[in-house]
C-alpha positions, 0 to 999 in steps of 0.5 A, a space after each residue: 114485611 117491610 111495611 110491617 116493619 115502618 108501622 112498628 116503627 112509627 109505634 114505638 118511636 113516640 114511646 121511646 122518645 117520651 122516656 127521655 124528655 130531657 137531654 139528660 135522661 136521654 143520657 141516662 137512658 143510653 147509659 141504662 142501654 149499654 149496661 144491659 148490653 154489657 150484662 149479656 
């Protein structure tokens, strides 16, 4: 289970991380983040 769990993260990481090439869009995607949050 736990290693199932480190694969899924090293798959999704890159993919997360190219969303947000600048600082700024890392920004904007938190922002984005803690509003669907809050919407819950």
């Amino acid at each position: 289970m736990r290693v199932l769990f480190v694969v899924l993260a090293l798959m999704i990481t890159p993919i997360a991380l190219s969303g947000c090439n600048t600082v700024e869009g890392m920004g904007k995607d938190i922002e984005n983040a803690g509003q669907s949050i809050q919407k819950l």
